[in-house]
Every structure is written in structure tokens, then in C-alpha cells.
N, C-alpha and C positions, 0 to 999 in steps of 0.2 A: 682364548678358550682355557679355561682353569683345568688343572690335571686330575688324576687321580686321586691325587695325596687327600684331597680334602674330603672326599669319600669314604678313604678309608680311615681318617681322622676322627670321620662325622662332623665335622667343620665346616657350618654355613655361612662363613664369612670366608670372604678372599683375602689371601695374604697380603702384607703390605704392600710387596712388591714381589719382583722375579726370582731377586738374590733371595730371597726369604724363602719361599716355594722352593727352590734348588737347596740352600741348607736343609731344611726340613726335609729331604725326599734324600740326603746324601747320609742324615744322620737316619735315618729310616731304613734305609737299604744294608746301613752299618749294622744296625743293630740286625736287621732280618741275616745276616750272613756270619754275626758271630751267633745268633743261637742256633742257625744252623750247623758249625764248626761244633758248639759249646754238645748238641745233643749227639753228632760223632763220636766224641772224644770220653762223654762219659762214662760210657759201658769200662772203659780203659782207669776209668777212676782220677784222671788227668782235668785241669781246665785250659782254657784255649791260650793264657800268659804263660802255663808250668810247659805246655807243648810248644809256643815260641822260643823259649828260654833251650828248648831240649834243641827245636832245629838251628839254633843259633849256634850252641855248642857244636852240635854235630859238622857244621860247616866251616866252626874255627879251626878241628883237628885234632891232632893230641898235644896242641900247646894249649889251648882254652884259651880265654879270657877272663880279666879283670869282671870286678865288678859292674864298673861302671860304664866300658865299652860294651854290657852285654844289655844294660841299661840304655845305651843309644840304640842300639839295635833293635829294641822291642816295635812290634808295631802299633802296640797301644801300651800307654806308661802304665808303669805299674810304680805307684807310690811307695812301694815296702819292699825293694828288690829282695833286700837281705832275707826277709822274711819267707819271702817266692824259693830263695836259694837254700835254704833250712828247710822248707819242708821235702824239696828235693833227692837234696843231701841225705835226708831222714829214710827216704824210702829207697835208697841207693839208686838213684838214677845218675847221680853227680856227682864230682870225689872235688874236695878244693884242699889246693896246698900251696904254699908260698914259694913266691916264684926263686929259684936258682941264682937269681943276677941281682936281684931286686929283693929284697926279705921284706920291705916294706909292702909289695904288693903281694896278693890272693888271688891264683889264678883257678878260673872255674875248670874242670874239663866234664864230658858228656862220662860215664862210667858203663861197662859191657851191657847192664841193665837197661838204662836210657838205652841204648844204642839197640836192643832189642825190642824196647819198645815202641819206641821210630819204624822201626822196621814193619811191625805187625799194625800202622797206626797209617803209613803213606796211601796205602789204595783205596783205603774206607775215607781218609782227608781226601784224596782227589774226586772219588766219586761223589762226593756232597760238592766239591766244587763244581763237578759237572754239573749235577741238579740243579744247581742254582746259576748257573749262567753260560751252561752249557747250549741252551737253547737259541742263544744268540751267533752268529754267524763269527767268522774268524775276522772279519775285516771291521764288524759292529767293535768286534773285542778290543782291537786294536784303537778305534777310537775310541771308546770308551777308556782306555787304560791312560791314551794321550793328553783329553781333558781331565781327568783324577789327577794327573800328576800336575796339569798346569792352575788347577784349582791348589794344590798344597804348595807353588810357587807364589814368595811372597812380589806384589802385583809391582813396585817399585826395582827388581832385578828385570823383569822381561820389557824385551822393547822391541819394536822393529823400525828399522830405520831412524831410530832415536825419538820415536814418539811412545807412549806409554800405549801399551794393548790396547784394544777395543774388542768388537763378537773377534775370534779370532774358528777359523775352520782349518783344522791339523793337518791335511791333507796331504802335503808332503811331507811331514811326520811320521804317518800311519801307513800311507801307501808307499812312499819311496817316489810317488810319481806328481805330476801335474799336469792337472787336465789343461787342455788348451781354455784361454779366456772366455769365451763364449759359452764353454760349457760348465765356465763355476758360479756358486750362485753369487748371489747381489753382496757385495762386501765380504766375500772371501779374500781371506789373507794367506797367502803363502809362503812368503818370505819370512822368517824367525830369525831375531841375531840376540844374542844373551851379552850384556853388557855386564 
């Protein structure tokens, strides 16, 4: 039974396949949850890279970080970090200065600014995340977060039992528990071991 996606597409041809319909409905979901963050954020004059950049700071401290540790951290790349870190800097949200031990490296930190604008910025972010997938139950969440993360594991590290994945169902994952045999469905896996 074809999904949604292609309705809202307007796409009268079926995908090639599963995996195709699941990317296309993962990058669609992406994009529906950064413009929902993106139209948050703007009244603040902020975009949803400069407010990662600021919670990332915020959570390193008053050491900061490097450039480029703040750069792994992002949750979507941003090609021109320096650049993200210059307009910051610009409007005093971020102070960078060379590190004490190390003169070679530039460590970022969040500046009183930033740090007040986080603040006035946390309940208006969570309540858009409520809107957008607050409606699903806590236990739906939990799966959901379990298959996202095992979708961005590359498929060559996970195994069970030394065989490569197949459907795999999170369940003792998500729940902590396992249902007795009879009540899981048909090719539930429960057992995970990380090789």
C-alpha cells in the first residue's frame, strides 16, 4: 500500500522501491522540522545553524571550543563554519580567543549575550518541538528516535549474532523489556550486539 509521501508529492508513479519511499519521507520530515525550528527562531533574528552553534557553546562551558570540534558537533554541516562564527562574533553573541596552553588553537565561548539569548529562545524551541511531534505518544517517540539513530548507523558495524541486520524491531531498545515469543511479531529481532 503506497504512503502518503506521494500525495503530497503529487507523484503518480511508485517509488523504486522501500528504501527510496523511506529516504524521501526522512528528507521530507527533515525539511518539515527545520522550517518549523527556522520560522521559531526568526523573530530572534537567529538561523537554526547560528542557534546550534550557540547551544553547543553553551553546553561546552566557559572553556568553549575549537573550531572544529564545534564543526563535528553541528547537526547539519555547515560548509563555512568560520564564516557562521564571524557573524556571531559580529553581533556579540560569541568572544573567541586563543587558547592559554595551545596559542595555535581558537577557542570559541558562548558570550553573556548568546547566553541570554538561549535563554529567551529555549521554551518558544521546545514548544514548536511539541507541535510537531508532540502528538505522538512517548513510547511511538522512543521508537522512533531508536530507528533514526539506527538508520544513521553505517549497516556494516551492526550485527546480531554475527549476521548483518535484516527488519530489525527495537523493542528491547525502546522499551527496556521483551515481550514473550508468541506475542512478537513475525521476524522480530531482539537481540543487538555491536561488533
Amino acid at each position: 500500500m503506497p504512503g502518503r509521501i506521494l500525495a503530497e508529492l503529487k507523484q503518480s508513479r511508485p517509488f523504486p522501491s522501500l528504501e527510496a519511499e523511506t529516504a524521501v519521507n526522512l528528507v521530507r520530515t527533515a525539511d518539515a522540522i527545520l522550517r518549523g525550528l527556522a520560522a521559531a527562531l526568526k523573530p530572534h533574528g537567529i538561523s537554526p545553524e547560528q542557534y546550534n552553534v550557540l547551544r553547543i557553546l553553551r553546553g561546552a562551558g566557559r572553556t568553549g571550543l575549537p573550531c572544529g570540534e564545534i564543526a563535528a558537533r553541528m547537526i547539519t554541516r555547515d560548509p563555512d563554519m568560520t564564516r557562521l562564527l564571524d557573524r556571531l562574533e559580529a553581533r556579540g553573541l560569541i568572544a573567541r580567543a586563543r587558547d592559554t596552553e595551545d596559542r595555535r588553537v581558537i577557542n570559541t565561548r558562548i558570550a553573556p549575550a548568546g547566553l541570554r539569548l538561549l535563554a529567551g529562545l529555549d521554551r518558544p524551541v521546545e514548544a514548536e518541538n511539541k507541535r510537531l511531534v508532540g502528538h505522538l505518544q512517548p513510547a511511538r517517540l522512543r521508537h522512533l528516535v531508536a530507528l533514526l539513530e539506527a538508520v544513521r548507523q553505517r549497516p556494516e558495524k551492526t550485527r546480531i549474532l554475527g549476521r548483518q541486520l535484516g527488519p530489525v524491531h527495537f523493542e528491547k531498545h525502546v522499551t527496556g523489556k521483551v515481550r514473550p515469543r508468541s506475542n512478537r511479531h513475525p521476524g522480530t529481532i531482539t537481540q543487538r550486539r555491536e561488533i
